[in-house]
C-alpha positions in Angstrom: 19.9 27.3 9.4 22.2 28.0 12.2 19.6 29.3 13.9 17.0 26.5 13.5 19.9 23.9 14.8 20.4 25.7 17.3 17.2 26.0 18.5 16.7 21.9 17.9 20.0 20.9 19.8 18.4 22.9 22.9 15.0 21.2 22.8 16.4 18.0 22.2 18.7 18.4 25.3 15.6 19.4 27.1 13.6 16.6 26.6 16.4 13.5 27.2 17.5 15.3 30.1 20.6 13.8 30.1 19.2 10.0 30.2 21.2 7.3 29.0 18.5 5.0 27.6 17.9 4.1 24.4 14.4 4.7 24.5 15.0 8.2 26.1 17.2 8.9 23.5 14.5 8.3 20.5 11.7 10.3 22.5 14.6 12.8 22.7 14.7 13.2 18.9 10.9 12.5 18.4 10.1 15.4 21.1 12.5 17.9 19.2 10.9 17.1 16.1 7.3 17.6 17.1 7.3 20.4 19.4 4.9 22.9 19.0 3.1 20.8 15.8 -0.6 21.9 15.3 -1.0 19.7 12.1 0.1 17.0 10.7 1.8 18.7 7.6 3.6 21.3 10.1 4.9 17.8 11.7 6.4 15.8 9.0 7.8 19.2 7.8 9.8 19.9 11.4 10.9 16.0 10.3 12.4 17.2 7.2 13.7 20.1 8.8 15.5 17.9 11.4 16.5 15.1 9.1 18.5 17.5 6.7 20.6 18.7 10.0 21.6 15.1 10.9 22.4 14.6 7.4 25.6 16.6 7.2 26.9 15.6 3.9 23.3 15.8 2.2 22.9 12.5 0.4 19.6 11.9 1.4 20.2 9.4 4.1 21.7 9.1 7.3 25.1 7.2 7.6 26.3 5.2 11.3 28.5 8.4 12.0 26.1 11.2 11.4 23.9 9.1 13.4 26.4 8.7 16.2 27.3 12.8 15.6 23.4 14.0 16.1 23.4 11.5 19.4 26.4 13.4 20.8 24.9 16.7 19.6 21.9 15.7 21.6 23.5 15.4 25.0 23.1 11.2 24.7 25.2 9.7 27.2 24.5 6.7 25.1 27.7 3.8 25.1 28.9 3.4 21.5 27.2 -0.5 20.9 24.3 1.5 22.3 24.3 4.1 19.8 24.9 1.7 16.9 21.9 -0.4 18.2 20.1 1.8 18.0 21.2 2.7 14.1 20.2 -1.0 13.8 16.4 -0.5 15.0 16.3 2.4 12.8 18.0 0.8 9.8 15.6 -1.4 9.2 16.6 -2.7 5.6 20.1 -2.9 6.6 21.7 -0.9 3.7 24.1 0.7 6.5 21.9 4.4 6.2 18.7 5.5 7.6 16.2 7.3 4.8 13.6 9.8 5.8 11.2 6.9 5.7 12.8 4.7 7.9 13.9 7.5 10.6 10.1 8.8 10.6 9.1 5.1 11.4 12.1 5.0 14.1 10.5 7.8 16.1 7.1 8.0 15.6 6.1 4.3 15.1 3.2 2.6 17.0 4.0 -1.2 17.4 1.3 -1.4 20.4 -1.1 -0.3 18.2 -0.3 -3.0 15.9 -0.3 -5.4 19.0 -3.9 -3.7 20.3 -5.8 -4.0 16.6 -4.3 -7.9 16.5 -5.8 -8.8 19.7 -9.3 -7.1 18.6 -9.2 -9.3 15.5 -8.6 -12.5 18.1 -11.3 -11.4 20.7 -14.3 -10.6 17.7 -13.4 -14.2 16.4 -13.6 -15.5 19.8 -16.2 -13.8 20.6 -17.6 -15.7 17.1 -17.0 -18.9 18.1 -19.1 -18.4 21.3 -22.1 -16.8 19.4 -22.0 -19.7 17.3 -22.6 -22.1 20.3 -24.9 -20.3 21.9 -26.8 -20.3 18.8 -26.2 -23.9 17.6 -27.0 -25.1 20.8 -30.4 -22.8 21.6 -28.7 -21.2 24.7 -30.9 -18.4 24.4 -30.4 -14.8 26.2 -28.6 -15.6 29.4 -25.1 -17.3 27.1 -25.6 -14.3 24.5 -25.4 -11.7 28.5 -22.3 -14.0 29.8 -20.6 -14.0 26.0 -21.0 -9.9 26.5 -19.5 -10.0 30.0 -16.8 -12.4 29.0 -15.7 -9.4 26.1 -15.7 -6.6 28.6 -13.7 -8.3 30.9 -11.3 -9.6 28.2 -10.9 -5.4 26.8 -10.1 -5.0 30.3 -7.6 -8.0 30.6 -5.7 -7.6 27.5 -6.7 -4.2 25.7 -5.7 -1.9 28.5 -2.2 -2.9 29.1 -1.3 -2.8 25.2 -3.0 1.2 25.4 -1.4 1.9 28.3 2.1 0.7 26.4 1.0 2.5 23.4 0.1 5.8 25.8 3.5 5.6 27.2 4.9 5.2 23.4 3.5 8.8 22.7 4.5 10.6 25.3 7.6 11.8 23.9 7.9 14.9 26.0 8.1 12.5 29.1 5.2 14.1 31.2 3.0 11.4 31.3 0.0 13.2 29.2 -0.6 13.4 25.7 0.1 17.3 24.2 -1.5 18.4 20.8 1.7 17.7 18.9 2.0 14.3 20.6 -1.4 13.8 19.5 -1.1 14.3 16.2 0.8 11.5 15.8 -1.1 9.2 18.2 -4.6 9.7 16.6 -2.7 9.1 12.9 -1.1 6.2 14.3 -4.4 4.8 15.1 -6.3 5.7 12.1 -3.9 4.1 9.9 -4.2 1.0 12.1 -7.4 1.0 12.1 -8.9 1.4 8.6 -6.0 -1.5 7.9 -7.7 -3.4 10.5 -11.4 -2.9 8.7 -9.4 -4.7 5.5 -9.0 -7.7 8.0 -12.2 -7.5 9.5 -13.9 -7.4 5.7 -11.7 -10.9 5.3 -12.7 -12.1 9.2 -16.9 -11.4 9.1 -16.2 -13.5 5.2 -14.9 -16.0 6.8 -17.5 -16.6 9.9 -20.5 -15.9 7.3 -19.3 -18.1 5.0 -17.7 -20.8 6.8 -18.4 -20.7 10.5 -22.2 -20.6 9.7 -21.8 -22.7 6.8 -24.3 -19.8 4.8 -21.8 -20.5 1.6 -24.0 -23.5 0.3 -27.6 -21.5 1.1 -26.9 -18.6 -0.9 -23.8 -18.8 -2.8 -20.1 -17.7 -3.5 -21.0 -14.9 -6.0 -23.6 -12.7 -3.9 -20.9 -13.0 -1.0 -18.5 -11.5 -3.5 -20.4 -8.8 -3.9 -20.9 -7.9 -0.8 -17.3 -8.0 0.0 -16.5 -5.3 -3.2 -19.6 -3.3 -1.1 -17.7 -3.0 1.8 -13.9 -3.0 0.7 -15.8 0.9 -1.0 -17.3 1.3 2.0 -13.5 0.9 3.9 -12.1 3.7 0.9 -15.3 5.8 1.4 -14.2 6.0 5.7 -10.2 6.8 4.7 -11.1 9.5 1.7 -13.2 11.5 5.0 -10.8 10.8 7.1 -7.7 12.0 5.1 -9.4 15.0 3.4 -10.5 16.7 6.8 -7.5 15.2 8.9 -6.6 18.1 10.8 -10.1 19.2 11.8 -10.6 15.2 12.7 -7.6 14.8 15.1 -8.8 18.5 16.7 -12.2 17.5 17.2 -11.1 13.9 18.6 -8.5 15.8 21.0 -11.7 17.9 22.4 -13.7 15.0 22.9 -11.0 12.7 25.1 -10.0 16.0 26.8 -12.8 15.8 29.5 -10.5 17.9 31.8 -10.4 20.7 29.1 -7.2 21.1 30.3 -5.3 20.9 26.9 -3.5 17.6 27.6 -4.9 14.0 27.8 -4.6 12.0 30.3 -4.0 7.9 30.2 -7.7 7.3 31.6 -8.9 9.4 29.0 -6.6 7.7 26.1 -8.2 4.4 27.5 -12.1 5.1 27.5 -11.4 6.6 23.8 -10.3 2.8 23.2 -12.0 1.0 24.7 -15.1 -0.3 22.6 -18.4 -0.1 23.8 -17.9 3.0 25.9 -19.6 6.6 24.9 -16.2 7.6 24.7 -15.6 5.0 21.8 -17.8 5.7 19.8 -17.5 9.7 20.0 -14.0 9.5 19.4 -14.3 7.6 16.6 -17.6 10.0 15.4 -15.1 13.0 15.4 -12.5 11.0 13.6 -15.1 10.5 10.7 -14.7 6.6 11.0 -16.9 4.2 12.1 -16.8 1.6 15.4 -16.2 -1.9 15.1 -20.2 -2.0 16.0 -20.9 0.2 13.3 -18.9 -1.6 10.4 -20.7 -5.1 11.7 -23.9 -3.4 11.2 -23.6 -2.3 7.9 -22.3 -5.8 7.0 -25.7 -7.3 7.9 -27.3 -4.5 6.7 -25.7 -5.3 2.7 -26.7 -8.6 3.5 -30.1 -8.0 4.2 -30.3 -5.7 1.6 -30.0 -8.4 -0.9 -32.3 -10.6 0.6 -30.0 -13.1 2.4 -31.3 -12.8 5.5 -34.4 -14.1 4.0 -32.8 -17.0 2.1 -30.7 -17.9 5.1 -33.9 -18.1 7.5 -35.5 -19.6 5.5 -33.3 -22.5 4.9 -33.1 -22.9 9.0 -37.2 -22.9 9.4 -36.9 -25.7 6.9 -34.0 -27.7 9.0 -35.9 -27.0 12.3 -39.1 -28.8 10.6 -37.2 -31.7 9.4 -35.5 -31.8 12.5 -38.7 -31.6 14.8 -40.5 -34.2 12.5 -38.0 -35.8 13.4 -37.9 -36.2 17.0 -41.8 -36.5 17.3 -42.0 -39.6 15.3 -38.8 -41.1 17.2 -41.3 -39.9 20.3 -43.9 -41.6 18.9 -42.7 -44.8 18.4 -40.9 -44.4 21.8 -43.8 -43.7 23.7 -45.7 -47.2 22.0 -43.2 -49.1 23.4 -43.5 -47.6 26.8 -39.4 -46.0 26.7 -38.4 -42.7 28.1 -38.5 -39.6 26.1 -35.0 -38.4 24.8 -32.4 -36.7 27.1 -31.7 -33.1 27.2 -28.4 -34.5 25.7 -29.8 -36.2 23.1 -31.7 -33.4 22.0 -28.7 -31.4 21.6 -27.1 -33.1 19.9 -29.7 -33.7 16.9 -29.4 -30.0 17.1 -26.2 -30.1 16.1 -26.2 -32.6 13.6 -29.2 -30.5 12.3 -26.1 -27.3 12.2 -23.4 -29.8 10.5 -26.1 -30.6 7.4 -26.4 -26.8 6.8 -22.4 -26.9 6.0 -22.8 -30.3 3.8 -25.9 -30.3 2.1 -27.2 -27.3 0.3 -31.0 -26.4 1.2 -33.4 -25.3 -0.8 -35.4 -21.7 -0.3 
């Protein structure tokens, strides 16, 4: 035991390098922890390791001074309403200790992750709302090209910064690269976030189906229900391959963003791993045993046009376009006898979408 302490107070030391910061000082005691991890197991067992050394008396927690005593031990030049800050941020139910739980969250949490995922949900339902014009409104090929250039551009605008942040979050030895034991906790970071974020995105594609395209009234509430259980299995079938080959998924991943080879990743590489819609992407997320954002759309349409929906759903437009056509040609008609104009461009964008509001509020028939 001496040993091992020892051993941990002389990394730690290594890694804060005498900084005074209070985020030097958690990548300080995340970089202690972590060194030298090859698996996830051999990590959170170097945490356990560490957390019964800061707990000196042994009740299972951490109190404010054993806290304030591993900070010191540490070589933290920290101020004293620094150092109990920082018990704060790690104390996150405020019971005055820090469990295992809580400190594993304090050093190897990901809030830019949870930022990154939250402004993916936000750009795909943007991104929504302009397929649905262009569609409503017979744009045709040229708005569905822009809308694609308008979500590259947006990855690039507001994806990049949060990875960058979330890069930076990793590097706990301070060398701006990404090690294998740093990695380890990145790419388990990131899984977790993202098969949580599939359980939103199940809720989201619902939602614009349903609502959004008004598709609820063609085909019903119940064969949407199924095709939700379909793909809240499909999200347990991606985390059961993922978590029963974990290791040889965060290996493989590490190989494929390491296009230097030279054991380390590098931000660039981080970033075209997470970016969507690069090779990189979608390799990454191949190695990792869980699907792209693509990918899971796909196989939404793909359950529903496995029961026939797509059918129903075309179906019920064809029949709107007619009526709608009809329409317009005996308006034209009659126009034309009495010697008017033909209808605007406007005008005829708008029946079409007065032809999209009766989808939503009367129910066709297939």
């Amino acid at each position: 035991a001496f040993s091992l302490k020892r051993s941990f107070l002389c990394r730690a030391v290594a890694a804060m390098g005498g900084g005074a910061s209070k985020d030097a000082a958690r990548k300080a005691m995340a970089s202690s922890v972590i060194k030298g991890a090859s698996s996830m197991s051999a990590t959170e067992q170097k945490l356990m390791d560490c957390f019964k050394i800061w707990d000196a008396d042994g009740s299972g927690a951490i109190s404010k001074e054993e806290f304030a005593s591993a900070m010191e031990s540490l070589g933290s030049k920290l101020s004293k309403s620094q150092a109990e800050k920082l018990f704060a941020e790690a104390d996150t139910n405020g019971d005055g200790s820090i469990s295992l739980e809580e400190m594993h969250e304090f050093l190897f949490g990901a809030p830019h992750l949870a930022n990154y995922f939250q402004v993916l949900v936000q750009l795909q339902d943007e991104m929504d709302v302009r397929t649905l014009k262009a569609a409503t409104e017979y744009e045709g090929a040229q708005a569905m090209k822009d809308n694609e250039e308008w979500l590259v551009k947006a990855y690039e605008i507001k994806l990049k910064p949060l990875i960058k942040k979330s890069f930076d979050n990793h590097d706990k030895h301070g060398n701006k690269t990404l090690e294998v034991d740093e990695s380890i906790i990145f790419f388990s970071n990131y899984c977790e976030k993202l098969l949580g974020f599939w359980d939103r995105m199940i809720e989201s594609r619902m939602e614009f189906w349903l609502n959004k395209l008004g598709f609820l009234d063609i085909i019903g509430l119940e064969q949407f229900e199924m095709i939700q259980t379909v793909m809240e299995g499909f999200t347990k079938q991606q985390r059961d391959r993922y978590m029963t080959n974990l290791d040889t998924c965060h290996k493989q991943a590490f190989d494929v963003l390491d296009k230097t080879k030279d054991g380390r990743l590098q931000l660039e590489e981080i970033v075209q791993g997470l970016t969507p819609g690069t090779y990189r992407y979608r390799e990454f997320h191949r190695k990792l045993n869980l699907c792209t954002f693509a990918e899971f759309d796909e196989k939404f349409k793909f359950e529903i046009d496995k029961m026939g929906l797509v059918t129903k759903i075309r179906s019920s437009q064809s029949n709107n376009r007619k009526s709608s056509n009809g329409s317009k040609g005996t308006s034209s008609t009659a126009a034309s006898r009495e010697g008017s104009r033909a209808p605007s461009r406007a005008s005829s964008r708008s029946s079409s979408k007065q032809v999209a509001i009766s989808r939503q509020t009367s129910p066709a028939r297939s």
